[in-house]
C-alpha angles and dihedrals in degrees: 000000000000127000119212104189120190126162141224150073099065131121109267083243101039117137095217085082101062092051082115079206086162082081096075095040108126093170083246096149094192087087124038127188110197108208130198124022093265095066092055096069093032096119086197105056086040086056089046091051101037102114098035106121097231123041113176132187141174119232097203091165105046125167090024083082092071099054101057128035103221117221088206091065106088102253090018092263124115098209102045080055091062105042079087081078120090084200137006119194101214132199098207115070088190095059095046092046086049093045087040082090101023112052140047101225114079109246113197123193116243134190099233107269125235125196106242098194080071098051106039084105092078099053094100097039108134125188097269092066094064109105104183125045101226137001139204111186112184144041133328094247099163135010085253086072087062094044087053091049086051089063106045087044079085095063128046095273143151142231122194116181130166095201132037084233106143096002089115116053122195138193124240079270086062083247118147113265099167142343124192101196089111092060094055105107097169128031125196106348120181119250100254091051092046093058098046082054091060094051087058096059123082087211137038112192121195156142140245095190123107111215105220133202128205094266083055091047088043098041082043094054089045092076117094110254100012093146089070090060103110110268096010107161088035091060087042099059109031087038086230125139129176123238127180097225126209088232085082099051087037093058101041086055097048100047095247117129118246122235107186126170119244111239132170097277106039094200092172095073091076093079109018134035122234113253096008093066110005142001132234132231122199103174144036097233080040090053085050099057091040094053084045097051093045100049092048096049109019113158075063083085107033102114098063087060091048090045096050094046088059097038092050092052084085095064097065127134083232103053079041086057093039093050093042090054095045087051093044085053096044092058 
């Protein structure tokens, strides 16, 4: 298989970019894996490729992908972009459910993949060496993320950001409401320090949810078909969207408990099981007790972070490239 390898347009901190996916690249030219987003809109590369049999990709946004046309794709239009694509291993089951009819490249759910090699330093992690009680890595995206900080200031807790996006909130007067840039206590950390940060957290707290506008929801309803995306009128009129976050995967792998709140579309399910691997919130005052209960009496809970770490050990970028090869070879 060969590996074509372009960055940018990742987050400073995004996971996709320590895939280490060069590590599998044979120079077999029959089947190309085209790493990084970059190298999904590189016209060249796609021309140099072109007539290989087999022409893979990772969609680590999707469905972002859905909510912005963006004038780098060639035609303005995300999904014609990827029809190059014999197969495109996608994060969002809505989106290839959606595509399985509407589309002809084969789009297949994954769970997002993490690179083991870079995470085999947490295996033996036991509850004493966690230092803070709860963490939230990432932007401010909606005012329920600074109702949610309210809430884990009242802990030992941690927030990581790479942006001040969100940090400010305004009122339909455009006057402050809140602003959260007194509760960061780390900026742009490196992955690898990110992640040693989490490690070092009892709790991970996140969302799978997208917070949509009117231009998402307008540039969502343009696609052909698009009634026929799960949950359609639902997303179009509470301007909700479900997204499978790293955080999940980041957290399982690093021995630190999940605490996820429980939307409408529970998308996480897909890959993990409520209160083996991880546990819902539903409420502020709820996040709150729960905080409250898990950083008292943590080894009670234990055995969800030591269930998770195993579970998500099937979801590495190493066990993904394993199984592709095996079924290339197996055609």
């Amino acid at each position: 298989m060969k590996i074509v390898y372009k960055s940018g347009g990742e987050y400073s901190d995004c996971i996709v970019k320590h895939f280490g996916l060069d590590r599998y690249d044979d120079g077999d030219e029959d089947s190309v894996f085209f790493w990084g987003w970059q190298a999904l809109l590189d016209e060249e590369l796609k021309e140099r490729y072109k007539n290989s049999k087999h022409r893979f990709a990772f969609n680590t946004s999707a469905p972002c992908d859905l909510l912005g046309h963006d004038p780098n794709y060639r035609g303005s239009n995300t999904i014609t972009n990827q029809e190059y694509f014999t197969e495109i291993f996608n994060i969002c089951p809505y989106t290839s459910h959606w595509l399985a009819n509407n589309s002809t490249t084969q789009h297949t759910s994954v769970c997002f993949p993490f690179p083991a090699n870079k995470f085999e330093k947490y295996t033996n992690l036991r509850p004493e060496d966690k230092k803070h009680d709860v963490i939230y890595y990432g932007q401010l995206h909606h005012p329920l993320y600074h109702l949610m900080l309210n809430v884990m200031s009242q802990f030992d807790f941690c927030f990581s950001t790479i942006s001040t996006h969100g940090l400010v909130m305004r009122g339909s007067e455009g006057n402050i409401v809140g602003d959260a840039t007194d509760k960061i206590t780390h900026r742009r950390l490196p992955s690898e320090e990110k992640w040693d940060l989490l490690s070092q957290n009892k709790v991970s707290i996140g969302f799978n949810l997208l917070f949509l506008e009117q231009h998402h929801i307008d540039t969502f309803s343009s696609f052909n078909n698009i009634e026929t995306f799960p949950a359609h009128e639902f997303i179009t009129q509470s301007k909700i969207m479900p997204q499978m976050k790293t955080r999940m995967v980041e957290a399982a792998a690093t021995k630190t408990l999940m605490l996820i709140f429980k939307d409408p579309f529970k998308v996480v399910e897909q890959w993990f099981e409520p209160d083996k691997h991880f546990i819902y919130w539903e409420s502020f005052a709820e996040l709150h007790e729960k905080l409250s209960d898990i950083t008292t009496n943590y080894e009670k809970y234990w055995h969800i972070v030591e269930n998770a770490h195993a579970h998500v050990q099937q979801y590495s970028i190493e066990n993904f490239m394993e199984d592709l090869n095996a079924r290339l070879l197996a055609r």
